[in-house]
C-alpha positions as CSV (number, residue, x, y, z in Angstrom):
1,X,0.0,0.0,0.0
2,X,1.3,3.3,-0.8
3,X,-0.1,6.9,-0.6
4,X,0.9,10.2,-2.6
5,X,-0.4,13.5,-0.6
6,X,0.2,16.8,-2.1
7,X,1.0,20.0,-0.5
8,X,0.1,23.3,-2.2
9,X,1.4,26.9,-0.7
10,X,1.8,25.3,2.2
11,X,3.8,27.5,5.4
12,X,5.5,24.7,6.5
13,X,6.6,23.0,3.1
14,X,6.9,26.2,1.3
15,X,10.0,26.3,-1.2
16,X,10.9,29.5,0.8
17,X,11.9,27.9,3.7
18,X,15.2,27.0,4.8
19,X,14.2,23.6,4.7
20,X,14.9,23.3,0.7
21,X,17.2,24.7,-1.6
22,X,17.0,28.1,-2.5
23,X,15.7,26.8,-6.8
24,X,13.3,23.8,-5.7
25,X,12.2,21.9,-8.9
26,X,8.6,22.0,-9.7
27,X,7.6,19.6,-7.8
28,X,9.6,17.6,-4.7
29,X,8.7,14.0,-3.9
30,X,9.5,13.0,0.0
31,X,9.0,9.4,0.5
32,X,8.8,7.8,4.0
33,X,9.2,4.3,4.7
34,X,8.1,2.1,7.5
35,X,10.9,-1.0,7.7
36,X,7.8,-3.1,9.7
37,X,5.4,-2.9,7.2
38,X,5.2,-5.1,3.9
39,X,2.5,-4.3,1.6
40,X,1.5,-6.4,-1.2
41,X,3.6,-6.4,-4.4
42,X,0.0,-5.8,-6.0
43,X,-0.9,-2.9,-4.0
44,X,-1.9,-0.1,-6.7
45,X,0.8,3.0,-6.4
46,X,-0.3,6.5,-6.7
47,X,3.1,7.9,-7.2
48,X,6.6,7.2,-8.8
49,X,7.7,6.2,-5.2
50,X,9.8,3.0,-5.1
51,X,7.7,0.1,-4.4
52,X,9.2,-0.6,-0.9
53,X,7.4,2.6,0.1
54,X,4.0,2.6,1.6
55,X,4.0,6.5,1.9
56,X,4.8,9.5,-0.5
57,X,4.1,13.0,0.3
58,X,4.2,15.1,-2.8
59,X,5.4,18.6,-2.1
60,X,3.7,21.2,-4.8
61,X,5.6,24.8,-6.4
62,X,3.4,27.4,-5.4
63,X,1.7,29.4,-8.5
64,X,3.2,32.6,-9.3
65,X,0.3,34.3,-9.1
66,X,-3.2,34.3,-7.0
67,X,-5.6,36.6,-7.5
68,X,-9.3,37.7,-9.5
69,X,-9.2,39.3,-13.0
70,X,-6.6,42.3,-13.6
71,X,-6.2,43.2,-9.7
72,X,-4.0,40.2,-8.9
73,X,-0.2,40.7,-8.7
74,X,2.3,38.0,-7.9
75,X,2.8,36.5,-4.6
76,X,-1.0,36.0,-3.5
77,X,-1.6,39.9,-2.6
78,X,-4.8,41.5,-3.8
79,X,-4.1,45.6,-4.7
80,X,-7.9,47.1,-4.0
81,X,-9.6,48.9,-6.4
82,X,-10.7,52.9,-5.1
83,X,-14.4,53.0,-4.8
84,X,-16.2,55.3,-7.6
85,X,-16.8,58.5,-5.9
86,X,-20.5,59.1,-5.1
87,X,-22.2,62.3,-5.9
88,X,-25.2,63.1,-3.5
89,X,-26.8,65.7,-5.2
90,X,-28.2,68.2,-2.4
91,X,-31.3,70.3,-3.3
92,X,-32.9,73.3,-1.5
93,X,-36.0,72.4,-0.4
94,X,-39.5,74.6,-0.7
95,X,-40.6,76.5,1.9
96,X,-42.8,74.2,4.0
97,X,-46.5,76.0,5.2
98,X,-46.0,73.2,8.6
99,X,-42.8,72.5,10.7
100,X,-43.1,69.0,12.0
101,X,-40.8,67.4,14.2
102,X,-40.5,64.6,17.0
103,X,-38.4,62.8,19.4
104,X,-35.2,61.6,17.8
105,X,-34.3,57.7,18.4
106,X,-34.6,56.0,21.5
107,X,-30.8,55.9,21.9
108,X,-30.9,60.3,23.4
109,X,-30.8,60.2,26.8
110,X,-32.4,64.0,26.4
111,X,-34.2,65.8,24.0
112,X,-35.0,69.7,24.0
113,X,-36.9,71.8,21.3
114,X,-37.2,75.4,22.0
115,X,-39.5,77.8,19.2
116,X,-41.9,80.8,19.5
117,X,-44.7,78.1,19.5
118,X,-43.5,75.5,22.2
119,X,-40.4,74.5,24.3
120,X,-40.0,70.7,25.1
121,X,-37.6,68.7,26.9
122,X,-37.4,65.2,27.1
123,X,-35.1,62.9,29.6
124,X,-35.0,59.4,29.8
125,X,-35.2,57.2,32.5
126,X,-33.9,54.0,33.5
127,X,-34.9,52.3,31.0
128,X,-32.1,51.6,28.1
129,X,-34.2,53.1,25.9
130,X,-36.3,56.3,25.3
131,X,-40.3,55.2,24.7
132,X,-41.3,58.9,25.2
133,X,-42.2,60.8,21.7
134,X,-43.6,63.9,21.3
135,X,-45.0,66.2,18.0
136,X,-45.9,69.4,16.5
137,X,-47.4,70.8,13.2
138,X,-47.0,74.5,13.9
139,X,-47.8,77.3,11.1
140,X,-50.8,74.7,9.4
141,X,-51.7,75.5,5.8
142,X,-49.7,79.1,6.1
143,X,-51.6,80.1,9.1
144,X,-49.5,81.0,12.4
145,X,-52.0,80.7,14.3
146,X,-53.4,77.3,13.5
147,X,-51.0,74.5,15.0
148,X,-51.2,71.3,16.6
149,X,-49.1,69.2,19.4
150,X,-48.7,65.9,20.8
151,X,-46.8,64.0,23.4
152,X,-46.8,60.3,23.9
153,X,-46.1,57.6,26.5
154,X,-44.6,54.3,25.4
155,X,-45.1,51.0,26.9
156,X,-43.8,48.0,26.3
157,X,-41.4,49.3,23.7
158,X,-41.5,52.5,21.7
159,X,-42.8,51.3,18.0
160,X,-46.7,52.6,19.1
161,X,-45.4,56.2,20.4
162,X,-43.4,56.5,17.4
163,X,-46.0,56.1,15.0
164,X,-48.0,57.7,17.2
165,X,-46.4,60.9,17.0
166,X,-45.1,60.5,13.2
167,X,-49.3,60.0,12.2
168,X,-51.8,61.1,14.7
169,X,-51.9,65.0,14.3
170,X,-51.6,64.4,10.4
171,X,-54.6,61.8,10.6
172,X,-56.5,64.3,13.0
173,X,-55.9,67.4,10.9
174,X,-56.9,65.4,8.1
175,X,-60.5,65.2,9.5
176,X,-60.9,68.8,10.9
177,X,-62.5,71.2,7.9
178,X,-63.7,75.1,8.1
179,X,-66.7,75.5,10.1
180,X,-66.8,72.7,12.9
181,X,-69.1,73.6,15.8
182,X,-67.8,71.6,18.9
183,X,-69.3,68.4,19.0
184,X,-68.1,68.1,15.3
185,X,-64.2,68.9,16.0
186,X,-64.8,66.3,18.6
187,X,-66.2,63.7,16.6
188,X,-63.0,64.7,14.1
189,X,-60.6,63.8,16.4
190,X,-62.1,60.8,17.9
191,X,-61.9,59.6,13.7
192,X,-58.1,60.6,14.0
193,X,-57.3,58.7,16.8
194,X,-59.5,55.3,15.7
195,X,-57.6,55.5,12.2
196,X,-54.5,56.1,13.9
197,X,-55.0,52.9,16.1
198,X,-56.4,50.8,13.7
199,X,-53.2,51.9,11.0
200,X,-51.1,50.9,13.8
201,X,-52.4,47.1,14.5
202,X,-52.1,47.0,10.7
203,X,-48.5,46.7,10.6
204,X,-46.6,44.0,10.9
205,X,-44.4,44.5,13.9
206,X,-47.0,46.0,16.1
207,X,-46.0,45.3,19.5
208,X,-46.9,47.2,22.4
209,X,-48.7,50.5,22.7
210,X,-48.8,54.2,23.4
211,X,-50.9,56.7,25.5
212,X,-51.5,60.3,23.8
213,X,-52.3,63.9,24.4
214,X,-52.8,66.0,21.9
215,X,-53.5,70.0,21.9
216,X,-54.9,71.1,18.7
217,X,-55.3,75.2,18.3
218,X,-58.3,75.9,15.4
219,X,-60.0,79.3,14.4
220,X,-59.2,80.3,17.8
221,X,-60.1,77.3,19.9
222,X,-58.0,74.9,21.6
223,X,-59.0,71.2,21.9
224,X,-57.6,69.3,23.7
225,X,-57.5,65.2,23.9
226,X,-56.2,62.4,25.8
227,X,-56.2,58.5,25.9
228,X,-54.1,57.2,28.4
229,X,-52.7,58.7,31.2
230,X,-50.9,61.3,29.8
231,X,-52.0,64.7,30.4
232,X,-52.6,68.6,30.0
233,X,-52.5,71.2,32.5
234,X,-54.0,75.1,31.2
235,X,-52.6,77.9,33.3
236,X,-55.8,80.8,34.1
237,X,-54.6,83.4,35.4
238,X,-52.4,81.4,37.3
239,X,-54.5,78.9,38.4
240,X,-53.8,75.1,36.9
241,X,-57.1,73.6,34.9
242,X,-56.6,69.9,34.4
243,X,-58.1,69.6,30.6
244,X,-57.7,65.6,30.8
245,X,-58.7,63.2,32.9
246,X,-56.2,60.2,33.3
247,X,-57.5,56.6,32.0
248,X,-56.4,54.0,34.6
249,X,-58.4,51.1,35.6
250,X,-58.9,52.6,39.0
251,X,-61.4,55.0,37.5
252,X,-64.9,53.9,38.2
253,X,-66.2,54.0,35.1
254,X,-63.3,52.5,33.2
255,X,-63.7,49.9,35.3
256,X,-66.9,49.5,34.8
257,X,-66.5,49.4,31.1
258,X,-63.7,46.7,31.6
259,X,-65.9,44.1,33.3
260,X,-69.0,44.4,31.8
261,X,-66.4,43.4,28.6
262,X,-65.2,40.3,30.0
263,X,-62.1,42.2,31.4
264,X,-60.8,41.8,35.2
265,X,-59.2,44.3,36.9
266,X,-57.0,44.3,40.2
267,X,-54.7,45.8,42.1
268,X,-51.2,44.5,43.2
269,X,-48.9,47.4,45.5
270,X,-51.6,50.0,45.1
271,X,-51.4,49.8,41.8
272,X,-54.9,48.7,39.1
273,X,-54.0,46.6,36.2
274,X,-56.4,45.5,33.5
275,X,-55.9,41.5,33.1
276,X,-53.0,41.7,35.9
277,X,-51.4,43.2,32.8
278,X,-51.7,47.3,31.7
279,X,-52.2,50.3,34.6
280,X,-53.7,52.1,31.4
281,X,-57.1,51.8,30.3
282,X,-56.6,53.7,27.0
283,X,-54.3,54.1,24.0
284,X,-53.1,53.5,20.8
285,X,-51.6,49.9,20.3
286,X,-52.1,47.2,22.7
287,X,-53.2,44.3,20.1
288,X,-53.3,41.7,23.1
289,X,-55.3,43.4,25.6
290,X,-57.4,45.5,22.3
291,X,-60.4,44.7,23.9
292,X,-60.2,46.4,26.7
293,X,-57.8,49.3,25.7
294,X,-59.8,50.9,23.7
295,X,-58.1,54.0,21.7
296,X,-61.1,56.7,21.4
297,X,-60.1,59.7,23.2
298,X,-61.8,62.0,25.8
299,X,-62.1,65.8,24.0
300,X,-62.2,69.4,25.8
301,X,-62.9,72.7,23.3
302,X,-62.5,75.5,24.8
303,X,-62.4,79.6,23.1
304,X,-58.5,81.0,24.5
305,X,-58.7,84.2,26.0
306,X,-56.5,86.1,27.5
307,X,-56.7,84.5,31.1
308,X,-55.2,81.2,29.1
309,X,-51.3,81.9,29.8
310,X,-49.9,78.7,28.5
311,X,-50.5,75.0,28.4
312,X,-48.7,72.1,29.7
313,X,-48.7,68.7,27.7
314,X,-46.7,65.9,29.7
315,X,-46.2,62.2,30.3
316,X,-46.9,60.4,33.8
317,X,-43.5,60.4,34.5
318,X,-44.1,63.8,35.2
319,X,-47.6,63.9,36.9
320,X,-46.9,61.1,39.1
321,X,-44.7,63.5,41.1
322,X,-45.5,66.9,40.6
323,X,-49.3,67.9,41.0
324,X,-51.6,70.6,38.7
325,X,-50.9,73.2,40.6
326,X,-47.1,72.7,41.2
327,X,-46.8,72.3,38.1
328,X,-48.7,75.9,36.9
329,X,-46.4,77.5,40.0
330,X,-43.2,76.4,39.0
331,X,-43.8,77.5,35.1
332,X,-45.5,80.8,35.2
333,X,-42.6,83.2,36.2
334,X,-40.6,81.7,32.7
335,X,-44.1,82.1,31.1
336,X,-45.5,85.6,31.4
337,X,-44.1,88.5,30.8
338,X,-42.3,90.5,28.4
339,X,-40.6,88.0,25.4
340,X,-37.0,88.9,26.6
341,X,-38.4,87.3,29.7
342,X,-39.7,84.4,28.9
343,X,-38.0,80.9,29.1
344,X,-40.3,78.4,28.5
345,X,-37.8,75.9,28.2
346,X,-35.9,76.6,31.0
347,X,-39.1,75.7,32.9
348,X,-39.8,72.9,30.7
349,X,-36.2,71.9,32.6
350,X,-37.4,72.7,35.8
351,X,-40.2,70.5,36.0
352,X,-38.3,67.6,34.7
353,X,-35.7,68.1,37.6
354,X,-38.3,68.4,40.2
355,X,-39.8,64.9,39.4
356,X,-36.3,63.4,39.2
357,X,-35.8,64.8,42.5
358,X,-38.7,63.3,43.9
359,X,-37.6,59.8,42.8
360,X,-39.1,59.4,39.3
361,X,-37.7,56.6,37.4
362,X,-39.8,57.0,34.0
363,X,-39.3,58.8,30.9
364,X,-40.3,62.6,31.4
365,X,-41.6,64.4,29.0
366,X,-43.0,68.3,29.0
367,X,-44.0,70.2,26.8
368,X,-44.9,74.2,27.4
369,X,-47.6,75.9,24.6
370,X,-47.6,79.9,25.4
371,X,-51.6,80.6,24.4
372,X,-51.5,84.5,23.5
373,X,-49.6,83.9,20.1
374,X,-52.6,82.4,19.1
375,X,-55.0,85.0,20.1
């Protein structure tokens, strides 16, 4: 029995080593013998190797050259080709008759917009990731004075509050037309926030959900909506108006809406979950638990005045530690006044810190609408 094994470009067996001559033939033939073996006479060979040989290792000459197409060069190295250059053609875009903008990705630990029509700041809590969002269409159809806002609480991840706030003032402006008496503008919104949710559990990835406020200011009104347990705060004359009403299973009536559904609600540390799931009883999203977390909003419409100083949009990471009125306090002295006095943002800031102070572990989010540019 004999065997032939050959050895291309090998580092051991390479003609370069000092194991060989300097000019190796083309190929080398190293034959090993075992003295204790005795194959056959008949044993087929698979080399030149002397038949006394059971083994022959057959020692290969590298090629000259390794390599793809025109690139190659000798000795195996590959010389890289400079990539075409890419022209990005940049454009100046139209003038835009609304300015939207949200939340940037998850990844900001804080977020801050400051503009004549709102201030917002935006800190994340422990959580690795931001779920907070927030909106605004400011400047609608070329009118200053005809805007809408939005913040929105995530849960369970932040796909709902993202597509929340990149949707639900567009769907809701989408419905509102010229010459809506109140009950109509309310009926519009409640369309904006059902299309919204239904859009939402449409896609394929729709996991978890979103609670929303939303503060749209038309012809002089401002209506105001919630689902979920996010909320707004107006400032009369210095005295805090809640314009929401929070939805959490430990509402009477939500409750009651619940069970008669099927639904169970309970409380574990003082806290009401639907299904020993949610602590929400509205919002947009929630595919598992859809029916019982119904998306249709509760609406306020209200005529601004002059009392109306400026109103305050925020998730529960704020309200769970900082009440109405705190709130209104701590605000107004960066809200009144002459414009070189006003900071809305710096009180935006203020009320962030205060609830971080207190202990709050959630995503805050507040957003501050001064009322008298849009008398």
């Amino acid at each position: 029995m004999s065997l032939a094994v050959a050895v291309c470009n090998s580092p051991v067996f390479s003609p370069s080593s000092s194991l060989f001559c300097n000019k190796p033939p083309a190929h080398e033939t190293l034959t090993l013998s075992l003295s204790h073996l005795n194959p056959p006479a008949s044993s087929p060979s698979l080399s030149s190797a002397p038949p006394t040989s059971p083994f022959c290792l057959r020692l290969l000459k590298p090629p000259a050259k390794l390599g793809f197409g025109t690139d190659s060069v000798p000795g195996g190295v590959l010389k890289r080709k400079r990539p075409m250059r890419l022209d990005i053609p940049v454009g100046t875009a139209a003038a835009e008759a609304s300015v939207t903008t949200e939340t940037p990705r998850e990844e900001s630990r804080e977020v801050e917009r400051e503009g004549d029509e709102y201030s917002v700041y935006c800190k994340r809590g422990r959580r690795e990731a931001m779920e907070d969002r927030f909106s605004a269409i400011t400047n609608h159809r070329g009118d200053p004075k005809q805007a809408i806002f939005g913040v929105y609480d995530g849960h369970g991840g932040s796909k709902a509050a993202e597509f929340a706030a990149n949707n639900l003032c567009s769907n809701i402006l989408d419905e509102i037309v010229g010459g809506m008496n109140d009950s109509e503008i309310k009926e519009a919104v409640r369309r904006g926030y059902l299309e919204t949710d239904s859009e939402f559990l449409r896609e394929k990835d729709a996991k978890g959900g979103s609670c929303c406020v939303t503060a749209l200011i038309n012809d002089g009104n401002l209506v105001v909506s919630n689902a979920g347990d996010c909320r707004a705060v107006l400032s009369v004359g210095g005295h805090a108006e809640a314009m929401t009403s929070d939805h959490r299973p430990s509402r009477e009536e939500e409750r009651n809406r619940i069970e008669s559904s099927g639904g169970y609600v309970d409380t574990f540390k003082s806290v009401w979950r639907i299904q020993g799931s949610l602590a929400v009883s509205r919002g947009i999203g929630d595919a598992h638990l859809k029916q019982w977390i119904i998306s249709e909003p509760e609406t306020k419409v209200l005529r601004i005045n002059p009392q109306h100083e400026f109103l305050i949009l925020a998730s529960d990471g704020l309200w769970d530690k900082v009440s109405n009125q705190e709130a209104v306090d701590i605000a107004r002295p960066f809200c009144i006044g002459t414009d070189q006095k006003q900071k809305p943002l710096l009180a935006c800031k203020k009320l962030v810190d205060l609830s971080v102070s207190r202990g709050s572990l959630d995503d805050i989010s507040v957003m501050l609408i001064p009322l008298s540019r849009f008398l």
